[in-house]
C-alpha positions in Angstrom: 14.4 -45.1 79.8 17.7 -44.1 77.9 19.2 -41.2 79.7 21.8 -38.3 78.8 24.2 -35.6 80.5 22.8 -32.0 79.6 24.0 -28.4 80.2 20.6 -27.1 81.1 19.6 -23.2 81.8 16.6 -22.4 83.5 15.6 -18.8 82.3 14.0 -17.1 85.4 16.8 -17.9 87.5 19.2 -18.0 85.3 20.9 -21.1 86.6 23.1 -23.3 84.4 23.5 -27.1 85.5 25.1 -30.2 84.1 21.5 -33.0 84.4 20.4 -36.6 83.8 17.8 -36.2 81.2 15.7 -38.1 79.4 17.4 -39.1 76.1 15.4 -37.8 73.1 14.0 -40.2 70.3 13.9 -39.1 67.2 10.9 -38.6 65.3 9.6 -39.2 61.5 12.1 -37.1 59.8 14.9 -36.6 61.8 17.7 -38.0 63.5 19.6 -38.4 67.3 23.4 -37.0 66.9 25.5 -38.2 69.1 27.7 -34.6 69.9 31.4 -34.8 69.4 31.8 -30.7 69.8 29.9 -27.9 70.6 31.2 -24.2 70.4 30.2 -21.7 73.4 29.8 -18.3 72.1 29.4 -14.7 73.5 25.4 -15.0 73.1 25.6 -18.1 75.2 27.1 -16.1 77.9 24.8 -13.4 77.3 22.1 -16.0 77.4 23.2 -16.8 81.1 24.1 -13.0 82.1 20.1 -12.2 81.1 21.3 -9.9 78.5 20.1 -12.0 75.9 16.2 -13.9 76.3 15.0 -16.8 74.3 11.6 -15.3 72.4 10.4 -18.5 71.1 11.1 -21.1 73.9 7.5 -22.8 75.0 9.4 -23.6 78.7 11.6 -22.1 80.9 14.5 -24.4 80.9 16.4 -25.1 77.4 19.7 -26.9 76.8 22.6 -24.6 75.6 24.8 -24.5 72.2 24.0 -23.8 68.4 27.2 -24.9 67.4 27.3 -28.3 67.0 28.9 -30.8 65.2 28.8 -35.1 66.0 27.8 -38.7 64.6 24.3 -39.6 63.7 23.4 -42.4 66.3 19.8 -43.3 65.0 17.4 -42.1 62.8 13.7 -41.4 62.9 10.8 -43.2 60.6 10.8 -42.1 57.1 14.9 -41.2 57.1 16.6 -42.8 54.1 19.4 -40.3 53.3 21.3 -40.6 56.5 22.9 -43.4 58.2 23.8 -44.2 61.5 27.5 -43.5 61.5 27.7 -40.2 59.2 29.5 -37.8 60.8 27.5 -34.4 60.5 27.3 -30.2 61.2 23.8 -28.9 62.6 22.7 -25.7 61.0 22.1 -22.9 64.4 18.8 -22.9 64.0 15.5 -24.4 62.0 12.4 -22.7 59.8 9.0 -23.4 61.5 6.3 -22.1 59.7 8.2 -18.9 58.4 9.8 -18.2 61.8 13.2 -19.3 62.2 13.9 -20.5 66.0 17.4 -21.0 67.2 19.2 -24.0 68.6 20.1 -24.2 72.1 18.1 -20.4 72.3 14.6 -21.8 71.4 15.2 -25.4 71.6 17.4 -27.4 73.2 21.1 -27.5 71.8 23.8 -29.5 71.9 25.7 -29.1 75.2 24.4 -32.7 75.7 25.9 -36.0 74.8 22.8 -36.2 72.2 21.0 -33.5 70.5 18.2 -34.5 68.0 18.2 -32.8 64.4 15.8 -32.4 61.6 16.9 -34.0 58.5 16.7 -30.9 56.5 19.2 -28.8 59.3 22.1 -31.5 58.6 25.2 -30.6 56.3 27.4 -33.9 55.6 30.7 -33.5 57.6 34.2 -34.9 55.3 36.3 -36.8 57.7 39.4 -34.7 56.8 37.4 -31.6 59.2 38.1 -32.5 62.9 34.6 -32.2 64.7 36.2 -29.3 67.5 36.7 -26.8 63.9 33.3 -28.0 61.9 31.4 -27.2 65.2 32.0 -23.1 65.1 31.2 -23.0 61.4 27.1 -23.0 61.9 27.8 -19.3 63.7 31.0 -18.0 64.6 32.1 -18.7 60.8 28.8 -18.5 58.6 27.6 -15.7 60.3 30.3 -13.1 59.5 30.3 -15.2 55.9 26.7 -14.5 55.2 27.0 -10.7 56.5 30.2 -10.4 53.8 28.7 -11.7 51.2 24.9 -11.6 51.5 24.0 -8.4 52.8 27.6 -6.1 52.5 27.8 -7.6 49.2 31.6 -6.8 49.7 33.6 -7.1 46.2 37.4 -7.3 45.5 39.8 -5.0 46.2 37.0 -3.2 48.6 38.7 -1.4 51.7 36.9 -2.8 54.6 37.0 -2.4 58.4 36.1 -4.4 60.9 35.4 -3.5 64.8 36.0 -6.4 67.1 38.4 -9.3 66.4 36.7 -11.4 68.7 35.3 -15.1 67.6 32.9 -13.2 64.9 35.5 -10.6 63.6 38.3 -12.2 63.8 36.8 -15.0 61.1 35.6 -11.8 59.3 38.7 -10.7 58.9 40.3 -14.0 57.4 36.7 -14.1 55.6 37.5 -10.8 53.4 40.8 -11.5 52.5 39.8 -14.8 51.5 37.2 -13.4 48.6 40.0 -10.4 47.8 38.8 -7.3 50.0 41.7 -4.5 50.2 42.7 -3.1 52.2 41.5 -5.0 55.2 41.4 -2.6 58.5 41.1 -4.3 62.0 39.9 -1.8 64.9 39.9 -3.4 68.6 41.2 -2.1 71.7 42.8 -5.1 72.7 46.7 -5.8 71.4 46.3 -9.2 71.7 43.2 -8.8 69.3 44.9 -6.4 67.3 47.6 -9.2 67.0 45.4 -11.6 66.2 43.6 -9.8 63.1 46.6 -9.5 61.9 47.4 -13.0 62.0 44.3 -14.1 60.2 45.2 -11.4 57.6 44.2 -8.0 58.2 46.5 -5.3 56.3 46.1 -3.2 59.4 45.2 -3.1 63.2 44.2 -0.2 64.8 43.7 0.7 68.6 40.0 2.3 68.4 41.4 5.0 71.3 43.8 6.2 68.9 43.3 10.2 68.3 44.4 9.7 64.5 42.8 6.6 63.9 40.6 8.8 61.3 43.4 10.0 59.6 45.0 6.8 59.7 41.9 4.8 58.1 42.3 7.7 55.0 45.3 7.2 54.3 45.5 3.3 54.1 42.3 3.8 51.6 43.3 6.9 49.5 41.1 9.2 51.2 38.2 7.4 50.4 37.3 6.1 53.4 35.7 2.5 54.1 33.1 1.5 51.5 32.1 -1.1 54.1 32.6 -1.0 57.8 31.6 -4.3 60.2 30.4 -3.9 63.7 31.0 -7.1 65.3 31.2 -5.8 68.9 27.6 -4.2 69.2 28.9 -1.0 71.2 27.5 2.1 70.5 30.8 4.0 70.2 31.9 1.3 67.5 29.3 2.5 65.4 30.2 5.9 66.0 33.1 5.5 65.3 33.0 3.4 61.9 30.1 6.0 60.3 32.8 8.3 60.6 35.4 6.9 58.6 32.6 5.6 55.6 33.2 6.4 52.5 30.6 8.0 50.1 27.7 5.3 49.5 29.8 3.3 52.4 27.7 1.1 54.3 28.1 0.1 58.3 26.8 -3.6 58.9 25.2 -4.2 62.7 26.4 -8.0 63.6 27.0 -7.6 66.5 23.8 -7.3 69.2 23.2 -4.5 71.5 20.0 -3.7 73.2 21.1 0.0 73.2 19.7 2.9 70.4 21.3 3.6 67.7 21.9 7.2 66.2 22.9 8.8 63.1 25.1 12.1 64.9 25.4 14.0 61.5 22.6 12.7 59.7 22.4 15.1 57.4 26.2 14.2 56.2 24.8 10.8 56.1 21.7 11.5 53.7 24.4 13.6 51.4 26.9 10.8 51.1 24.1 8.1 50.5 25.5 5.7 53.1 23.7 2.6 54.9 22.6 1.3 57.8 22.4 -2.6 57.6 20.6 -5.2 60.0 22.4 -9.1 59.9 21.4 -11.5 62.1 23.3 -15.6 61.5 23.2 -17.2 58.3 21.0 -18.0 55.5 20.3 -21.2 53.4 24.0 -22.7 52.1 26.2 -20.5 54.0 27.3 -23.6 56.3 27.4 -25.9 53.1 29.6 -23.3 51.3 32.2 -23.1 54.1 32.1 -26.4 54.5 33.2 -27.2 51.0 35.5 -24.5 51.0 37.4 -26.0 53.8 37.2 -29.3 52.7 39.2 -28.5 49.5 41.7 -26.4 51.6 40.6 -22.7 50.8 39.7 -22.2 54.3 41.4 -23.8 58.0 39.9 -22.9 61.2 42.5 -25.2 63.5 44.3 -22.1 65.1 40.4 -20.7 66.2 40.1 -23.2 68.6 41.6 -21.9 72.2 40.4 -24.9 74.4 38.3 -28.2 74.3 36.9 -28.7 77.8 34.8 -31.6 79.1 30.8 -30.9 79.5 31.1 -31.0 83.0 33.4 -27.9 83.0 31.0 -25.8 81.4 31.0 -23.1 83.8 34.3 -22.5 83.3 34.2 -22.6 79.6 31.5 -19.6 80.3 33.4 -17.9 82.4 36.7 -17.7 80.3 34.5 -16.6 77.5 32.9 -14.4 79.9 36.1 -12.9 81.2 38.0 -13.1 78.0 40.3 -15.3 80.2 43.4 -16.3 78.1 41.8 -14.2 75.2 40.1 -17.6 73.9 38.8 -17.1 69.7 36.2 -20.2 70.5 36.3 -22.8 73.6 34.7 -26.2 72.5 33.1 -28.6 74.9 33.6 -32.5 74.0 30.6 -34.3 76.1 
């Protein structure tokens, strides 16, 4: 029997290890990847913390990591389109009858040397994108893509805000400048973040303790206000704090998660200006295909998001600088 190394969590304990497993074989209609990179997010952390629980999982031990990218190694009966040898991006997650279950979350992942794939979750991989950048498209890119364009529906010359330069808002801040949004406002309490956001092209970075950061979002936008504001941190004060500065028919998109209640303070302001309250959760069908092809023909670069590429067997402290914000890391990539 063909074994594998596997980052493996068991959910009642909670307990992440590096295992010999059982290599998978792939089945009629899809393929074994042999993993060249695989991102670790903030929900993987949250994963291990307990904050976050798999809903779909049938057991209680899963392999980590729904941002993969690798090699196809062998392919199941009934594959004709893809070759051993193509170098490939897994799509975070899979359609099963209706429900959509999420890799490394509801099945295993790829913080393994091999993950399996089914044919219709592959997007073809150009060799000019290195395999550590096309990993953390599948989530940390097409998820603040598909919440820009598919349900903010942002336009040009919009003026947009966005709470949280971390791995999601930072990329939603190059993002919207990328498909014309002005002014582009950054709100994070870190300076280093600040910095950042400003660096992937935000017009402005505000401290989100600032007393006149109200005042100061007006006047960058003509007193409108924000006709679309991002929550990419999931904290209640965030979304406090970005309702206020909406601008009439202004709409606040939840990315980030929180298990925490959310309330409308002045709702009846709320009802009079017509503004929106909008759920997002990943990426729909062509988000990691678009990005993709828009990095492969040089709109879009992702080589600065990458803050580390650790072996597997130093997973725990990839979790724990991602934890910890250690070094202020955008993504950390593991190379089995």
């Amino acid at each position: 029997m063909a074994v594998m190394r596997a980052a493996r969590l068991h959910i009642p304990t909670r307990t992440l290890r590096v295992e010999e497993v059982a290599r998978p074989e792939p089945g009629p209609g899809e393929v074994l990847v042999k993993v060249e990179a695989a991102g670790v997010c903030l929900s993987d952390v949250h994963l291990i913390d307990g904050t976050l629980t798999p809903r779909l999982l049938p057991g209680d031990t899963v392999t980590l990591g729904h941002e993969v990218s690798g090699v196809v190694a062998e392919t199941g009966p009934e594959v004709t389109a893809w070759h051993e040898g193509d170098r490939v991006v897994l799509h975070a997650g899979e359609e099963r009858d209706g429900v959509v279950w999420t890799r490394g979350v509801d099945y295993d992942g790829g913080w393994a040397e091999y993950a399996l794939a089914r044919v219709d979750t592959l997007v073809a991989l150009p060799d000019s994108i290195p395999f550590e950048q096309a990993a953390i498209v599948p989530d940390a890119v097409s998820t603040p893509w598909a919440a820009i364009t598919t349900t903010a529906q942002v336009r040009p010359a919009q003026p947009v805000g966005v709470w949280g330069a971390g791995g999601l808002g930072a990329h939603g801040v190059q993002l919207l400048r990328a498909i014309g949004a002005y002014p582009v406002i950054a709100v994070d309490p870190a300076p280093a973040a600040r910095e950042r956001a400003l660096a992937f092209g935000a017009d402005l970075a505000l401290d989100s303790a600032d007393p006149n950061l109200a005042e100061r979002v007006r006047a960058a936008t003509g007193g409108a206000g924000l006709a679309v504001a991002f929550d990419f941190a999931g904290v209640t004060a965030v979304r406090d704090q970005a309702l206020s500065v909406l601008a009439r028919e202004g709409r606040l998109v939840l990315v980030g998660l929180t298990g925490k209640p959310l309330t409308i303070t002045h709702s009846t302001v709320f009802s009079y200006l017509r503004q929106q309250i909008l759920g997002h959760y990943g990426s729909g069908e062509g988000a990691v295909e678009q990005l993709i092809g828009l990095t492969a023909g040089g709109r879009l670069e992702f080589s600065r998001s990458i803050s580390g590429v650790l072996p597997l067997d130093d997973v725990a402290e990839a979790v724990e600088r991602v934890a910890t914000k250690q070094g202020n890391p955008l993504r950390l990539v593991l190379r089995p």
